[in-house]
PDB file of N, CA, C and O in Angstrom:
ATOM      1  N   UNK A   1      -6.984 -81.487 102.513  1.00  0.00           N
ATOM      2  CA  UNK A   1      -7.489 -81.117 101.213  1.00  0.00           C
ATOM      3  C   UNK A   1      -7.971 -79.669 101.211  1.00  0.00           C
ATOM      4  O   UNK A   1      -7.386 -79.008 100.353  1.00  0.00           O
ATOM      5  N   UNK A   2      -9.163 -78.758 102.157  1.00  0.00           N
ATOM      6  CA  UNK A   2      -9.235 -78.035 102.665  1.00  0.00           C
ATOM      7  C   UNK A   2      -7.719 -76.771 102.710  1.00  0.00           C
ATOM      8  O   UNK A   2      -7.688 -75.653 102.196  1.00  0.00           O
ATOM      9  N   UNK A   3      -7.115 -77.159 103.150  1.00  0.00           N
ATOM     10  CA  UNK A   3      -5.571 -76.038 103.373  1.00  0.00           C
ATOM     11  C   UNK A   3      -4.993 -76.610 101.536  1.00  0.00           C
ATOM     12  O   UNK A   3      -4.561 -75.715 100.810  1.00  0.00           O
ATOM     13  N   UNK A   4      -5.030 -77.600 101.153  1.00  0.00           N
ATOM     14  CA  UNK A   4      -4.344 -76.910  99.445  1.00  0.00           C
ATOM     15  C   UNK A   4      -5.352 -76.426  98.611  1.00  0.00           C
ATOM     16  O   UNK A   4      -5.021 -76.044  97.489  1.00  0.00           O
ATOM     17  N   UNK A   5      -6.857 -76.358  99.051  1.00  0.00           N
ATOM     18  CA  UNK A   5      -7.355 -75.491  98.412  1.00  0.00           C
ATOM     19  C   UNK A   5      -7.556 -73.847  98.568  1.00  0.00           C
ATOM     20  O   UNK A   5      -7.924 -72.974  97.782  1.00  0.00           O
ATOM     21  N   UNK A   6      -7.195 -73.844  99.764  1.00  0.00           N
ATOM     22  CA  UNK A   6      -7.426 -72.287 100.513  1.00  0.00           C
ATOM     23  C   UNK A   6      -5.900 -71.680  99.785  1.00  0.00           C
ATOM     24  O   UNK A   6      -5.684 -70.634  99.172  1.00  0.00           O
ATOM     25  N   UNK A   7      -4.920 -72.918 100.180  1.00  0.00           N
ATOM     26  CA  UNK A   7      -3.187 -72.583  99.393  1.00  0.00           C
ATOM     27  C   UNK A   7      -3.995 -71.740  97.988  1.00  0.00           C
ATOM     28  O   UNK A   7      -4.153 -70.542  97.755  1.00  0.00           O
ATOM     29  N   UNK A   8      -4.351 -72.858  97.305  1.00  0.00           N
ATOM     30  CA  UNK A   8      -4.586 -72.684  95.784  1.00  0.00           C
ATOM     31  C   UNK A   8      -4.923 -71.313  95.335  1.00  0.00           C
ATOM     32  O   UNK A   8      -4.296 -70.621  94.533  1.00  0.00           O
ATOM     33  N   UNK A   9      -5.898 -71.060  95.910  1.00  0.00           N
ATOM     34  CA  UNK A   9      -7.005 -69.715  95.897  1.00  0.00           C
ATOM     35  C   UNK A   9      -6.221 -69.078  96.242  1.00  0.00           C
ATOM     36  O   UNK A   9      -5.656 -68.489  95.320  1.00  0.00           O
ATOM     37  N   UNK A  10      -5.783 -68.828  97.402  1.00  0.00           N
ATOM     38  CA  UNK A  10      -4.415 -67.864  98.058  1.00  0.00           C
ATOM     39  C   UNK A  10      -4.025 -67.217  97.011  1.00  0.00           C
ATOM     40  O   UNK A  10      -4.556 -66.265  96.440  1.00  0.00           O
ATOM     41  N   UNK A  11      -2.714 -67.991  96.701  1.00  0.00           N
ATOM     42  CA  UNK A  11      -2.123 -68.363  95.789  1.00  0.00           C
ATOM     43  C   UNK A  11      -2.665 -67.670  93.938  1.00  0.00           C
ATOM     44  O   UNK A  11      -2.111 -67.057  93.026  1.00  0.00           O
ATOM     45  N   UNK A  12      -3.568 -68.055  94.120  1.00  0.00           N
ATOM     46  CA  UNK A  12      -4.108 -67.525  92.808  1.00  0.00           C
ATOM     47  C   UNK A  12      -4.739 -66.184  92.775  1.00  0.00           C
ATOM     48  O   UNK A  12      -4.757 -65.654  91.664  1.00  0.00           O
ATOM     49  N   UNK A  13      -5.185 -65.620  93.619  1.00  0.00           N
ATOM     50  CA  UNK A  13      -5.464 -64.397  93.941  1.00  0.00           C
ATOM     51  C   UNK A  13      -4.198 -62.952  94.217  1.00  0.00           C
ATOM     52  O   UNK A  13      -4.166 -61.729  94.079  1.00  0.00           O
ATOM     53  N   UNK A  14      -3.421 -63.914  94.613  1.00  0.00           N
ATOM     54  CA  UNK A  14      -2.192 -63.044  94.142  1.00  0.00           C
ATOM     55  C   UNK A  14      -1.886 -62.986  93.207  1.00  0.00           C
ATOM     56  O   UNK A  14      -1.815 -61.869  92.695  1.00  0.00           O
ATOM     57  N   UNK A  15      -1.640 -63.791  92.686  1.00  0.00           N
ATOM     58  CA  UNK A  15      -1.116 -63.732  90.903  1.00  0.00           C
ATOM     59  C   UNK A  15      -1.938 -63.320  90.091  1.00  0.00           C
ATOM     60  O   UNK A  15      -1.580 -62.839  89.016  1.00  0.00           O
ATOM     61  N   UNK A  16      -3.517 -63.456  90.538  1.00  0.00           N
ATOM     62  CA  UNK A  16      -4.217 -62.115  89.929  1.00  0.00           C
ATOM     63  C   UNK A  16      -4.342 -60.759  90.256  1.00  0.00           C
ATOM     64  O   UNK A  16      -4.582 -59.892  89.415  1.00  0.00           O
ATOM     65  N   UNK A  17      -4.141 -60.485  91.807  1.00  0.00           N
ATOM     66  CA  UNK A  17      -4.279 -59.456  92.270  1.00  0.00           C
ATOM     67  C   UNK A  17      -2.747 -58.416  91.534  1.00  0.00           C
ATOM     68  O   UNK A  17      -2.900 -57.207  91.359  1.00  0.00           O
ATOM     69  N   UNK A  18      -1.914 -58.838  91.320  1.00  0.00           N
ATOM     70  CA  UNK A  18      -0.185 -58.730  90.927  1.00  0.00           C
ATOM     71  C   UNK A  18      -0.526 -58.542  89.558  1.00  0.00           C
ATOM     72  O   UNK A  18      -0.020 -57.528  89.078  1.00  0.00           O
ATOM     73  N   UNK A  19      -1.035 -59.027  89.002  1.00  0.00           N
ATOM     74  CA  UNK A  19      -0.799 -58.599  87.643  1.00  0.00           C
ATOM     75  C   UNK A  19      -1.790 -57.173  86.790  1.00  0.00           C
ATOM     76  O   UNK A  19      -1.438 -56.657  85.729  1.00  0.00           O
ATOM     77  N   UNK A  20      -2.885 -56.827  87.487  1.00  0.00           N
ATOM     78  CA  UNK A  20      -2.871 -55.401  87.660  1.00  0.00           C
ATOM     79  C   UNK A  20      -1.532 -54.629  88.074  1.00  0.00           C
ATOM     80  O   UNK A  20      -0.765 -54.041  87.312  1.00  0.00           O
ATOM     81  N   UNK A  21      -1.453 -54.744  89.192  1.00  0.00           N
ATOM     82  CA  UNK A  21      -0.367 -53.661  89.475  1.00  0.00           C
ATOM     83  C   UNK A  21       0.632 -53.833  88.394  1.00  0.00           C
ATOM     84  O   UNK A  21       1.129 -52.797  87.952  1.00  0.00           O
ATOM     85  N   UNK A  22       0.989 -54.906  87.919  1.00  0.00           N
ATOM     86  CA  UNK A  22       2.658 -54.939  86.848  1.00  0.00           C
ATOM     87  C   UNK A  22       2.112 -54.074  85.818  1.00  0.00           C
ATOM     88  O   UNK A  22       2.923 -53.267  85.364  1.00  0.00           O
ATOM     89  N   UNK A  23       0.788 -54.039  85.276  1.00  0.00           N
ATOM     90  CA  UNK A  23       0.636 -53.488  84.430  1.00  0.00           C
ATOM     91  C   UNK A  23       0.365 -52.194  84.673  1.00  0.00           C
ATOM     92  O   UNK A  23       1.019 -51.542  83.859  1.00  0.00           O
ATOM     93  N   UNK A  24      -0.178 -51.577  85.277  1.00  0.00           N
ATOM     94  CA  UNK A  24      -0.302 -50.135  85.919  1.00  0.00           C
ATOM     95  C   UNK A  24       1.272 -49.467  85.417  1.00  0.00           C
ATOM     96  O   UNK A  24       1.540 -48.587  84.598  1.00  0.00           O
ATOM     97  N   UNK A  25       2.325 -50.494  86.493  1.00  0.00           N
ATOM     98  CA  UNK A  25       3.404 -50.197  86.975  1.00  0.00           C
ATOM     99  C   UNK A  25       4.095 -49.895  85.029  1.00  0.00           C
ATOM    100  O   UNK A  25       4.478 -48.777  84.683  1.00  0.00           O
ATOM    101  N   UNK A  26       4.105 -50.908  84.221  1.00  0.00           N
ATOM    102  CA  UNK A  26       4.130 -51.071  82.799  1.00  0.00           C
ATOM    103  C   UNK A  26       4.170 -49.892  82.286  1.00  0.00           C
ATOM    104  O   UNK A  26       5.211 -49.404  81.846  1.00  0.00           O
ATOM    105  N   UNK A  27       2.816 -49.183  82.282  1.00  0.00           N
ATOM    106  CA  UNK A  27       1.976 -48.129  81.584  1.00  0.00           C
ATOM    107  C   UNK A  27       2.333 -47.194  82.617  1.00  0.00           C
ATOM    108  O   UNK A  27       1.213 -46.735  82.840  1.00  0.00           O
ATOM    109  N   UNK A  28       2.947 -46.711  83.244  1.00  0.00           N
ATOM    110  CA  UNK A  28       3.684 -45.647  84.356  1.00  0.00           C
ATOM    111  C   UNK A  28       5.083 -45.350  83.729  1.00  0.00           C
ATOM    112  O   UNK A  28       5.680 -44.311  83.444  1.00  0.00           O
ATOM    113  N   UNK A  29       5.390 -46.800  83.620  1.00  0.00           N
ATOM    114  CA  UNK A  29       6.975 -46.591  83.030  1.00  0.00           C
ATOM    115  C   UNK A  29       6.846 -46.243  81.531  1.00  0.00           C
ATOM    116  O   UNK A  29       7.558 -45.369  81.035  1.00  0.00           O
ATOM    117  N   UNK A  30       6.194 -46.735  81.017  1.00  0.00           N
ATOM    118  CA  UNK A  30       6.515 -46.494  79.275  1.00  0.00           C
ATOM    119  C   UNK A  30       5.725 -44.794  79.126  1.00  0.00           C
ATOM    120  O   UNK A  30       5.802 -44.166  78.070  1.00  0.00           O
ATOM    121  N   UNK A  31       5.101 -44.323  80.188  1.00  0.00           N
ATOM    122  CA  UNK A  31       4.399 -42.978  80.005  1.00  0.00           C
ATOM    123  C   UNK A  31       5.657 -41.859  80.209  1.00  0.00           C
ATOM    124  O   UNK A  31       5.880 -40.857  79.530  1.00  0.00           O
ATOM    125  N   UNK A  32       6.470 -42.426  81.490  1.00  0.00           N
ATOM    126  CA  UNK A  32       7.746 -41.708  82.078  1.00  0.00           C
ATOM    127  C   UNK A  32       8.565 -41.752  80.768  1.00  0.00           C
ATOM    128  O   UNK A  32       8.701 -40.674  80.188  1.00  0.00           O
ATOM    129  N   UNK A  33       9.181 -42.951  80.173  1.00  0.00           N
ATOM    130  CA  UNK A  33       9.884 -42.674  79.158  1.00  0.00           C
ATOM    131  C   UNK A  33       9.624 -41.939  78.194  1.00  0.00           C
ATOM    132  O   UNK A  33      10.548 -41.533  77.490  1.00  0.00           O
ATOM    133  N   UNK A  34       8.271 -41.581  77.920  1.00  0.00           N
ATOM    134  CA  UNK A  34       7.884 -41.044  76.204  1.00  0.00           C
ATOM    135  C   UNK A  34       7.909 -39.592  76.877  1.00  0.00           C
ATOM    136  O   UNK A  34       8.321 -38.758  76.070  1.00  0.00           O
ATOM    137  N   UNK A  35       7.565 -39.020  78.204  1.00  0.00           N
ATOM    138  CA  UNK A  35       7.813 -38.071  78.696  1.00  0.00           C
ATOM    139  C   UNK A  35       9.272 -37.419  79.167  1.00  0.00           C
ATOM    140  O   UNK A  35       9.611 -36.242  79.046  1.00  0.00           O
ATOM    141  N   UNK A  36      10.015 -38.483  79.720  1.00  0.00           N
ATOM    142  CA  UNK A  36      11.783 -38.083  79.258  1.00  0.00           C
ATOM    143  C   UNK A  36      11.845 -38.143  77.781  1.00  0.00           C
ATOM    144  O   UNK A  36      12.352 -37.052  77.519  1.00  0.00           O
ATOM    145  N   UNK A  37      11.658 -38.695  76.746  1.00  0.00           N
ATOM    146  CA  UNK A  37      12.043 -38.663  75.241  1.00  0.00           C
ATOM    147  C   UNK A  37      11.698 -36.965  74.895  1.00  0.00           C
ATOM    148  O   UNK A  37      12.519 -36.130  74.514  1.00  0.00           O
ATOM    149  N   UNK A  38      10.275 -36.763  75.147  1.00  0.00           N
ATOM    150  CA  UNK A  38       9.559 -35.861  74.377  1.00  0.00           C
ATOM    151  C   UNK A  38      10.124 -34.379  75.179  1.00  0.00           C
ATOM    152  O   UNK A  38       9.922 -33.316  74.591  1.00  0.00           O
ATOM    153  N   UNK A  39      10.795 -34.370  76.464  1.00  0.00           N
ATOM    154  CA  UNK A  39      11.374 -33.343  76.822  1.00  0.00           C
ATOM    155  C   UNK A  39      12.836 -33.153  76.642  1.00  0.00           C
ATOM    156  O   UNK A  39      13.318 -32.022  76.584  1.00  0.00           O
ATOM    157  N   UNK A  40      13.448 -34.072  76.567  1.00  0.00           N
ATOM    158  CA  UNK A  40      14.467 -34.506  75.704  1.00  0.00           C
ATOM    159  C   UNK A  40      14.025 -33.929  74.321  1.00  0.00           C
ATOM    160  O   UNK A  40      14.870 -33.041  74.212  1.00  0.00           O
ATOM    161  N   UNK A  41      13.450 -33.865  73.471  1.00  0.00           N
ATOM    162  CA  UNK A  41      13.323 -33.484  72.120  1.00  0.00           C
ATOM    163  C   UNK A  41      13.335 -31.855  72.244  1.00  0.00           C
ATOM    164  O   UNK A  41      14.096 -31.179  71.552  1.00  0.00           O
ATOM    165  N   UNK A  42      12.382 -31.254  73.231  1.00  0.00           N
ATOM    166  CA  UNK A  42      12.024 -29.939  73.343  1.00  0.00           C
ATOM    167  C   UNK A  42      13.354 -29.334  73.896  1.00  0.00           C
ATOM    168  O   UNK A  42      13.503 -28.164  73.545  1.00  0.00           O
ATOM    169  N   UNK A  43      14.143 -29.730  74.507  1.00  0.00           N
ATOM    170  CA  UNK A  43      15.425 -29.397  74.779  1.00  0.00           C
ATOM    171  C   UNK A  43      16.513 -29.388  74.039  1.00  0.00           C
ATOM    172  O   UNK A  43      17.444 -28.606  74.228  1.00  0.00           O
ATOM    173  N   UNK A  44      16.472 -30.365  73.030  1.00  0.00           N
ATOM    174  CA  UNK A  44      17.711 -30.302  71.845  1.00  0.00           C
ATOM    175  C   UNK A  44      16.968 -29.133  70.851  1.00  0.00           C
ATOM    176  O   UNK A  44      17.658 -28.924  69.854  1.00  0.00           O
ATOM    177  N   UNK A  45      15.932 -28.463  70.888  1.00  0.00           N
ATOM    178  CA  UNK A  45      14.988 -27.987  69.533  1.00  0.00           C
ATOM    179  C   UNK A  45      15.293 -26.398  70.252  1.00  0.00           C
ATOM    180  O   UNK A  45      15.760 -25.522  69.524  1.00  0.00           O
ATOM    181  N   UNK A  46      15.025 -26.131  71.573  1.00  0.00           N
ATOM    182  CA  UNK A  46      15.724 -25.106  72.394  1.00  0.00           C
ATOM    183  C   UNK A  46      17.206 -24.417  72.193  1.00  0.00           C
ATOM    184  O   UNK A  46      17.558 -23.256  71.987  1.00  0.00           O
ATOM    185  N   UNK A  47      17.840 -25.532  72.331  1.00  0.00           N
ATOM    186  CA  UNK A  47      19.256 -25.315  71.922  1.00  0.00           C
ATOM    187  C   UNK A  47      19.669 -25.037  70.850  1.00  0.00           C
ATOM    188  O   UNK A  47      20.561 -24.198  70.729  1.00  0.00           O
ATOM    189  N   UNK A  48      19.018 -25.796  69.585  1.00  0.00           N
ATOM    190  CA  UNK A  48      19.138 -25.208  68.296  1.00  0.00           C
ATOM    191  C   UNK A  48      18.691 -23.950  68.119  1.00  0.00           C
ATOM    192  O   UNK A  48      19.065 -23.427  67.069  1.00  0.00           O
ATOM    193  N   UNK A  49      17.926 -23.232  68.904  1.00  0.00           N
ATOM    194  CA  UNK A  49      17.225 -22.121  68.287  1.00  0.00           C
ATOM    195  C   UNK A  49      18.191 -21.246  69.377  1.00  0.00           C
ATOM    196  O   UNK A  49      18.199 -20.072  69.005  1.00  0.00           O
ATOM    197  N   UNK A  50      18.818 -21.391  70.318  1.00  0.00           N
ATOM    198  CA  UNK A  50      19.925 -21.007  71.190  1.00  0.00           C
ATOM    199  C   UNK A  50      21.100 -20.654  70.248  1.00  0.00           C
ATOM    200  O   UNK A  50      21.619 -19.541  70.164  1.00  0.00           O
ATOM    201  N   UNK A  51      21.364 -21.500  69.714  1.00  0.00           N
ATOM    202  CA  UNK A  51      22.537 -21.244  68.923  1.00  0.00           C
ATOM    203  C   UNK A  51      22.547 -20.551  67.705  1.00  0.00           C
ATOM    204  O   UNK A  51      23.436 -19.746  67.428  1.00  0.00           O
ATOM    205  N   UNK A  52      21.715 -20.785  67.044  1.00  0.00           N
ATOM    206  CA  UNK A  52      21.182 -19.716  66.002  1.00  0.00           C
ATOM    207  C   UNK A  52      21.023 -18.831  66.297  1.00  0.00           C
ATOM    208  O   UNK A  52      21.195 -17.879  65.536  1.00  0.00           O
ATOM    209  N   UNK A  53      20.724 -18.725  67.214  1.00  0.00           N
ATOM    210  CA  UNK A  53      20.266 -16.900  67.999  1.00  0.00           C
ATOM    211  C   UNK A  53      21.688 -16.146  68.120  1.00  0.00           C
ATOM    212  O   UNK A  53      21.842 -14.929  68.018  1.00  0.00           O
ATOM    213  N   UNK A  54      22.782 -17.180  68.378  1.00  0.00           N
ATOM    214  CA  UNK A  54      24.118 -16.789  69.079  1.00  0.00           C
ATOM    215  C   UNK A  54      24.210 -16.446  67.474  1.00  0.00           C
ATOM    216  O   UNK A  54      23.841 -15.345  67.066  1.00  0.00           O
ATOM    217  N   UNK A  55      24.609 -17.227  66.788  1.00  0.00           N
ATOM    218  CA  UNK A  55      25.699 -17.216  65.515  1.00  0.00           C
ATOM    219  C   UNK A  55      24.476 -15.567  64.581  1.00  0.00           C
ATOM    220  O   UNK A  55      24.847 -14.728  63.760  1.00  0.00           O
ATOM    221  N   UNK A  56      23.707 -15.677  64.939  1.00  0.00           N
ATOM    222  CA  UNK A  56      22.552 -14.657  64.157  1.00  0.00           C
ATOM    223  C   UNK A  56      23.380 -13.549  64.770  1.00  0.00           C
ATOM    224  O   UNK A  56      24.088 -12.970  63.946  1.00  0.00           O
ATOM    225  N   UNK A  57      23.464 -13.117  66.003  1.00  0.00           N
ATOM    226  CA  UNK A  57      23.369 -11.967  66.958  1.00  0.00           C
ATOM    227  C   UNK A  57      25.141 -11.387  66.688  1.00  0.00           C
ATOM    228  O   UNK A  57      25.479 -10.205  66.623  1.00  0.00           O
ATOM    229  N   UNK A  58      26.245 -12.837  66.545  1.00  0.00           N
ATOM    230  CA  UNK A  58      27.337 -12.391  66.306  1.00  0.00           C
ATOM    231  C   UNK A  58      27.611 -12.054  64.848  1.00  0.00           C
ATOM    232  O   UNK A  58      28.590 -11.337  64.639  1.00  0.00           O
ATOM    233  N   UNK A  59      26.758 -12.543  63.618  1.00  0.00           N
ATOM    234  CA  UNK A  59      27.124 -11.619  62.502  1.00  0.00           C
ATOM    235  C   UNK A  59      26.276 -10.385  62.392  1.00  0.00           C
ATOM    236  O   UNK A  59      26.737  -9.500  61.671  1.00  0.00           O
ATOM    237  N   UNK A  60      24.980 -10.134  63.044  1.00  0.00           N
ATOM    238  CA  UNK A  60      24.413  -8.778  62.955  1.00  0.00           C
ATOM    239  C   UNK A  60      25.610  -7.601  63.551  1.00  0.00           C
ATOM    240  O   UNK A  60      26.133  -6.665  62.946  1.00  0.00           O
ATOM    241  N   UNK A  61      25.776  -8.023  64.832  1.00  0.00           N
ATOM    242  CA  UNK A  61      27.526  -7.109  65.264  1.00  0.00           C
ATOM    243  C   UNK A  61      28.174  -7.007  64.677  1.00  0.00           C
ATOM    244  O   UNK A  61      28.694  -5.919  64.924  1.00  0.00           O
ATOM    245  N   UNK A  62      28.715  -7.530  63.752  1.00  0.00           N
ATOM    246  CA  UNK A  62      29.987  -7.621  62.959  1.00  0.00           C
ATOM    247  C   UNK A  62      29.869  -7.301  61.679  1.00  0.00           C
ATOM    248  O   UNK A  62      30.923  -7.147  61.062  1.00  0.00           O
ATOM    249  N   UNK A  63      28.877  -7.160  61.121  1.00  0.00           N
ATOM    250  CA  UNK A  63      28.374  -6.352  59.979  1.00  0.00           C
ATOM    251  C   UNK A  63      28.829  -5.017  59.897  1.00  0.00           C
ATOM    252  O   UNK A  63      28.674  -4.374  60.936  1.00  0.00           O
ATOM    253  N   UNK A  64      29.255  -4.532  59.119  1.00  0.00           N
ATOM    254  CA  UNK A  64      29.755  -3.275  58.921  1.00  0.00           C
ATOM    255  C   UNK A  64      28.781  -2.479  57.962  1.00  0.00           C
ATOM    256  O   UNK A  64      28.792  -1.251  58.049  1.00  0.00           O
ATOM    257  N   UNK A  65      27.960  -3.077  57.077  1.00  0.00           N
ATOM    258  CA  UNK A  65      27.168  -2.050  55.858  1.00  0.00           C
ATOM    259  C   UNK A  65      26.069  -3.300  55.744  1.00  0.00           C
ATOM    260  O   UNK A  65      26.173  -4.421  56.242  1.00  0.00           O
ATOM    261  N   UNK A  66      24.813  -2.674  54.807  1.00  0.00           N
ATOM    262  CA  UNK A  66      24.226  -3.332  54.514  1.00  0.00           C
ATOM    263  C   UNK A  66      24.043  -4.861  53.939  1.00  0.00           C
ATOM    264  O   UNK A  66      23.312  -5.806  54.235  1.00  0.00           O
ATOM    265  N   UNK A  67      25.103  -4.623  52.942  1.00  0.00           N
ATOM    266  CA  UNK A  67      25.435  -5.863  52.211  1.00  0.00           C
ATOM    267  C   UNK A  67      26.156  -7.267  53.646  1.00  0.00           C
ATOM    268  O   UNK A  67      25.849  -8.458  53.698  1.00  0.00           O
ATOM    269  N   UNK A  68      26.680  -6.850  54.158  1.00  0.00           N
ATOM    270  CA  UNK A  68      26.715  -7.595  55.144  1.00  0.00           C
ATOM    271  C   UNK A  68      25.668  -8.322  56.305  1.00  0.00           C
ATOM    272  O   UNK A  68      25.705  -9.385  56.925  1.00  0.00           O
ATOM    273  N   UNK A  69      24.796  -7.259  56.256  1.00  0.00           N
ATOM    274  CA  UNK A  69      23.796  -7.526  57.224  1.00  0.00           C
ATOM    275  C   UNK A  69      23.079  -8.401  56.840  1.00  0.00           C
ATOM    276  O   UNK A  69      22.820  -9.270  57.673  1.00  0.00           O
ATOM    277  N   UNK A  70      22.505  -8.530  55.529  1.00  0.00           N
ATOM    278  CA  UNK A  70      21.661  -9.026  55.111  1.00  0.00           C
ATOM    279  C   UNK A  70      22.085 -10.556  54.601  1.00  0.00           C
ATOM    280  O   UNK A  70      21.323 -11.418  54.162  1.00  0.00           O
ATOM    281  N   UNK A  71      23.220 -10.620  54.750  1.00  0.00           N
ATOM    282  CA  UNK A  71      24.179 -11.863  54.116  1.00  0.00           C
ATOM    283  C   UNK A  71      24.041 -12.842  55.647  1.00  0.00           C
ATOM    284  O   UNK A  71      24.142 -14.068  55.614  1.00  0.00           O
ATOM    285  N   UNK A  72      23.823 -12.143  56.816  1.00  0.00           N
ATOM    286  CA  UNK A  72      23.256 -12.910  58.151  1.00  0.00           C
ATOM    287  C   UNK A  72      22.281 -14.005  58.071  1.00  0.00           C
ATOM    288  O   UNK A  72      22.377 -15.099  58.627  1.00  0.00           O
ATOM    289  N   UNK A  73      21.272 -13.561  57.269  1.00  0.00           N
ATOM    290  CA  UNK A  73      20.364 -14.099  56.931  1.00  0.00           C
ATOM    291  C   UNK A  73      19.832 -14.630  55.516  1.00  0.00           C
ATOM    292  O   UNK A  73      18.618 -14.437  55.589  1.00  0.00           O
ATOM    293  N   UNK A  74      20.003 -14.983  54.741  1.00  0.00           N
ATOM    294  CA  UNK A  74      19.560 -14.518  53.019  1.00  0.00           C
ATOM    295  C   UNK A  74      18.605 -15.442  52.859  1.00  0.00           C
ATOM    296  O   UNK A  74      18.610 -15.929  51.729  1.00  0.00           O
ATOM    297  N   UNK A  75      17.666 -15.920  53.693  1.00  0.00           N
ATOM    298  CA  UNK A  75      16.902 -17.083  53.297  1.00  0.00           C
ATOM    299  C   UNK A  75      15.366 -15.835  53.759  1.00  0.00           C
ATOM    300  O   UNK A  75      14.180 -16.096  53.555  1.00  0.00           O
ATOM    301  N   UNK A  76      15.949 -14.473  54.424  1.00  0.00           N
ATOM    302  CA  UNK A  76      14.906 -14.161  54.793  1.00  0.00           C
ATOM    303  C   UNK A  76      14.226 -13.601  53.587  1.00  0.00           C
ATOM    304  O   UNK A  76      14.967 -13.702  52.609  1.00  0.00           O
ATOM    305  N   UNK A  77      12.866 -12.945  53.260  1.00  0.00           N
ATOM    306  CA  UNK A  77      12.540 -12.002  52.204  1.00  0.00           C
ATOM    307  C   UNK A  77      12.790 -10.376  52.447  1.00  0.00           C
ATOM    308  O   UNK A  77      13.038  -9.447  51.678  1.00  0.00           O
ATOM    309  N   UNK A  78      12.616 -10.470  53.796  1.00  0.00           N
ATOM    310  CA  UNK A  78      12.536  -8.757  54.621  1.00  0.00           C
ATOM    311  C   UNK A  78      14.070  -8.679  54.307  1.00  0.00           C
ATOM    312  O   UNK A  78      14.101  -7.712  53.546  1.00  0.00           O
ATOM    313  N   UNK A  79      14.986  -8.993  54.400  1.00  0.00           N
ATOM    314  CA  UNK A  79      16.277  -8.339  54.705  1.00  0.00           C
ATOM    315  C   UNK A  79      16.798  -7.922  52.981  1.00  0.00           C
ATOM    316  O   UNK A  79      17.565  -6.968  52.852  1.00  0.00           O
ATOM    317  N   UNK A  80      16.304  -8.734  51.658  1.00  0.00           N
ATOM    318  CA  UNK A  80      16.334  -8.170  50.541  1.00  0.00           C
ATOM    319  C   UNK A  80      15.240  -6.844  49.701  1.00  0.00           C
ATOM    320  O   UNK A  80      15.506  -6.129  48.735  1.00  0.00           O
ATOM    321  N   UNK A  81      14.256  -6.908  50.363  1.00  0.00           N
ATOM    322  CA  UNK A  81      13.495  -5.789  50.361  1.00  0.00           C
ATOM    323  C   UNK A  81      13.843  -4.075  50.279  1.00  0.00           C
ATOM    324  O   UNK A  81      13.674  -3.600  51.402  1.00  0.00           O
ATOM    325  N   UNK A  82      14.250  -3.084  49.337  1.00  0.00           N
ATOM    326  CA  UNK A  82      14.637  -1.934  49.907  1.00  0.00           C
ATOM    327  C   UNK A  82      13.963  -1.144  51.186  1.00  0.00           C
ATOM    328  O   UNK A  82      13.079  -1.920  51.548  1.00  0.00           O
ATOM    329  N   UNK A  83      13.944  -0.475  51.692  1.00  0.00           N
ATOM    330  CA  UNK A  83      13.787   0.187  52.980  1.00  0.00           C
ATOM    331  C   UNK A  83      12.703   0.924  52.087  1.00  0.00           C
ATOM    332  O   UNK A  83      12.981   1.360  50.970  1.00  0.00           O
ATOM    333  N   UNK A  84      11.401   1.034  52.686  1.00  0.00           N
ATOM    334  CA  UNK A  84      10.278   2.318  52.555  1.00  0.00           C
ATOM    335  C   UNK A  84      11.085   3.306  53.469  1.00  0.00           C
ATOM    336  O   UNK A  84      11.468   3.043  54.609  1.00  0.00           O
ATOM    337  N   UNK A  85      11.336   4.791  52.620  1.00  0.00           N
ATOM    338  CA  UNK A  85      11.642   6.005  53.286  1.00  0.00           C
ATOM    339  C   UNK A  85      10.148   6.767  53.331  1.00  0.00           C
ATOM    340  O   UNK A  85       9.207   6.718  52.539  1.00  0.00           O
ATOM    341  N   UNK A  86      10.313   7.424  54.476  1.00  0.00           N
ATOM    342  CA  UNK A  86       8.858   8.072  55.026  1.00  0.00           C
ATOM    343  C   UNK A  86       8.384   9.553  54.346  1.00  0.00           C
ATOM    344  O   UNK A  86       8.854  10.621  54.741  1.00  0.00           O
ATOM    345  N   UNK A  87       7.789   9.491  53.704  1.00  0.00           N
ATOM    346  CA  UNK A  87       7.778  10.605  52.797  1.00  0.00           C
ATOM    347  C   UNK A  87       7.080  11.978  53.802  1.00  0.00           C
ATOM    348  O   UNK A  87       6.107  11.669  54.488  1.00  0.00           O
ATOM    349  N   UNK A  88       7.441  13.046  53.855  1.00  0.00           N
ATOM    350  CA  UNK A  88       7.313  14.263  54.527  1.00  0.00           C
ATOM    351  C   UNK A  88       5.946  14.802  53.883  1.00  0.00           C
ATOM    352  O   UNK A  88       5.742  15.012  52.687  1.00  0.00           O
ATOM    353  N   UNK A  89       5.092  14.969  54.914  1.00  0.00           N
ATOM    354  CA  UNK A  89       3.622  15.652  54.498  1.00  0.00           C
ATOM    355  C   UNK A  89       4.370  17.382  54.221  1.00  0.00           C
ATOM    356  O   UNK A  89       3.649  18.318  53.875  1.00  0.00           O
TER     357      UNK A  89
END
C-alpha cells in the first residue's frame, strides 16, 4: 500500500512538476512566433521602401526637364512649388 502511494505522489508530482515547463515552453514558442511574424513584417515594409527608392531613383535619371521630374513624384507638395531664386544683395 505504502509503494502505490509513494507511485501515486511520484507520479503526481511529475505531472505537476511538467506542466510548468509545457507552459513556459508554450509562452517561448508563441513569443518566437510573434517575433518571426513581426520581423517578417519589418522586412516586407524594408523592401517596399527598397523598391520605391529603385523605381524613384530610375525616373529622377531619366528625366530630361522639369516637367518630368516632378511627374516622379506628384503626390509630393515640394516638387510643384516654383524654385525661390536668391536675390543678389
Amino acid at each position: 500500500m505504502l509503494k502505490k502511494a509513494l507511485l501515486g505522489v511520484a507520479l503526481l508530482s511529475g505531472v505537476v512538476l511538467a506542466v510548468p515547463t509545457k507552459t513556459s515552453t508554450t509562452r517561448e514558442t508563441k513569443a518566437q512566433e510573434r517575433f518571426e511574424h513581426v520581423k517578417a513584417r519589418i522586412i516586407n515594409m524594408i523592401d517596399r521602401r527598397v523598391n520605391f527608392l529603385e523605381r524613384h531613383r530610375a525616373c529622377v535619371e531619366k528625366a530630361q526637364n522639369w516637367k518630368e521630374l516632378r511627374a516622379c513624384r506628384p503626390h509630393k507638395r515640394m516638387w510643384h512649388k516654383p524654385m525661390k531664386r536668391w536675390k543678389k544683395k
